[in-house]
N, C-alpha and C positions, 0 to 999 in steps of 0.2 A: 244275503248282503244287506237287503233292507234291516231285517229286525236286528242285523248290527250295527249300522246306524240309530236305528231307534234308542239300544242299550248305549251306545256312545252319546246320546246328546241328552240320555234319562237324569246324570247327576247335574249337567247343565239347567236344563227345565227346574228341577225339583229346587237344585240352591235358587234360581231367581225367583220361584213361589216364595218360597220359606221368606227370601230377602224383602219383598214386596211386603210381606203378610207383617212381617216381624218389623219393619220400618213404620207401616201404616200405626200398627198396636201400640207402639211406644210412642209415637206422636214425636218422630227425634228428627224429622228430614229438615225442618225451620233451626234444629238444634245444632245439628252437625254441617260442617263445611263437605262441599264435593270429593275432596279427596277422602274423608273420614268412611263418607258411605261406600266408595270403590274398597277401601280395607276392608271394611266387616263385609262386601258381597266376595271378594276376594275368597276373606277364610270363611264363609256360610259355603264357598263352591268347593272350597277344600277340604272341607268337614263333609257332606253330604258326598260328596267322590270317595272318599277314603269309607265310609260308611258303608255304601255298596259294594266294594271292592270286598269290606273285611267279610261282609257279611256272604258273599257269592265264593268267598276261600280262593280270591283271587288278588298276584302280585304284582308289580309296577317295576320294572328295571330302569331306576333314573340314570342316566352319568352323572358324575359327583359334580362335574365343573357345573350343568345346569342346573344341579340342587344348588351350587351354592352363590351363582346368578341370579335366583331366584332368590335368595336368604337378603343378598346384598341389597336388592333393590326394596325388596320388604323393609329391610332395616333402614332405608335413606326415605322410606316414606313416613315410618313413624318418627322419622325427624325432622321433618319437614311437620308433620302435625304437632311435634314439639318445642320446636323452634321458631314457628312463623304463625305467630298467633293473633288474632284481631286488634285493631289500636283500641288503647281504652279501656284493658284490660286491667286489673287488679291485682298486684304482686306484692305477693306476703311471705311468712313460711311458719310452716307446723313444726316443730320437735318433740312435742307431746305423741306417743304412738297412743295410737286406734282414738285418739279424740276427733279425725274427720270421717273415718268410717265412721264412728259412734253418731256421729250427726247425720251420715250418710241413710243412718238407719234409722235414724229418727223421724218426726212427723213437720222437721222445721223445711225440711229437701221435698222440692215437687218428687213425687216417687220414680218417677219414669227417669228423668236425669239422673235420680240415684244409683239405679239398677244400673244404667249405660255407665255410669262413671264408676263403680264398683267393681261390674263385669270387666270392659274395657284393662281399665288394668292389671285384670287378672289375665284377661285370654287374647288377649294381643303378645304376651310374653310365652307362650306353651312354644311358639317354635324355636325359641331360643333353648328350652331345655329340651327338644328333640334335637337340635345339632349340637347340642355340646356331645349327647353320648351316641351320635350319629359319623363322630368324626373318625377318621382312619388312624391306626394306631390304639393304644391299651389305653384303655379304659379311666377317663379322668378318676383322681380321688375324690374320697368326698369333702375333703379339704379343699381341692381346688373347685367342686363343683359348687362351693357356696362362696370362694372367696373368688372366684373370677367375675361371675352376676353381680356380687355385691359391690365390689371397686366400681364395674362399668357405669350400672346403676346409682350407682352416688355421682360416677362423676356428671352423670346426664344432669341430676336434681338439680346440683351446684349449679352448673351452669346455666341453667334454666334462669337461676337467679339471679347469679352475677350479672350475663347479660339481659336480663329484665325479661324475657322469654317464657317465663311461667314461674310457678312458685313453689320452693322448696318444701318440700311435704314428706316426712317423716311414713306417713302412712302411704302416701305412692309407692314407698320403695319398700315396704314390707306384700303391698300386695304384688306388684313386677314380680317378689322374689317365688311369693304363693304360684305366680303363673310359671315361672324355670321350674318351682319341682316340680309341679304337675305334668311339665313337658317331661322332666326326669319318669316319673309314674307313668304314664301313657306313651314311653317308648316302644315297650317289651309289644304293644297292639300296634305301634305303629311299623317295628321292623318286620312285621307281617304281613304289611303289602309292601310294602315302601321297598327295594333293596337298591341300594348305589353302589353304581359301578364304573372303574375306573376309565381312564378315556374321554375323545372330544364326542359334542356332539356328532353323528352322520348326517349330512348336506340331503 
């Protein structure tokens, strides 16, 4: 009983190292508001859980209603990180593709910001392209699996803009897209622990 406690709280322990380690190195905690660090400790605890799991050849039977409680409340917090941004801020917009990343990779961007705002918009989007081919019923096309991300994803941009909320960027919404396929790509390892099953949660 003990050492399965110990195995239950191991991917806990490891994501808060990792998070610690990985917040210190980048110098981002002055950078990022409270609710951005609970995201990335979030999915560094979901990443390192799923890691152990795949790699011990062991599976997880979620109910779908709590997978997708979980999806919903993820989605209203990066909109809330989208939408409720510091006063003061600077609202522009990009149309030119890869000219912000192009800078992002330049030597004009402190590096550390770079890396978090490059990343970020890549890997905050992977579990939207695990529920689209996670969901019940055949298997989206590949037509709708690019044109459903990309309608949402534009409409977020716009809006960002119209309501003065951040700034329409050309290049945000190509990397969002980079982060759904890779959730597309990293399904076939994720439906290997992951299975969902139908039903409420039990009390």
């Amino acid at each position: 009983m003990y050492v399965s406690k110990i195995g239950q709280a191991f991917p806990f322990a490891v994501a808060s190292i990792v998070f610690v380690r990985f917040a210190i190195f980048l110098q981002l905690l002055l950078y990022l508001n409270p609710l951005v660090i609970m995201v990335v400790w979030f999915c560094i605890l979901l990443f390192v859980s799923f890691a152990v799991l795949y790699f011990r050849g062991e599976t997880v039977r979620v109910p779908r209603l709590l997978g997708q409680a979980v999806l919903l409340g993820y989605s209203l917090s990066l909109l809330v990180l989208l939408f409720f941004r510091p006063e003061g801020q600077v609202y522009s917009y990009n149309l030119i593709p890869f000219s912000t990343i192009l800078s992002y990779l330049s030597e004009e961007t402190n590096g550390l910001v770079s890396f978090y705002n490059l990343s970020a918009n890549v890997g905050l989007f992977i579990p939207f392209g695990l529920y689209m081919l996670s969901r019940e019923g055949q298997e989206p096309s590949a037509k709708r699996k690019f044109i459903y991300p990309l309608l949402s994803i534009s409409g977020i941009e716009i809006c960002q803009f119209v309501f003065r909320r951040g700034s329409l960027d050309v290049d945000d919404l190509i990397l969002n897209m980079i982060g759904v396929y890779l959730g597309y790509i990293l399904y076939p390892l994720f439906k290997k622990v992951v299975v969902f099953r139908s039903g409420k949660v039990k009390g």
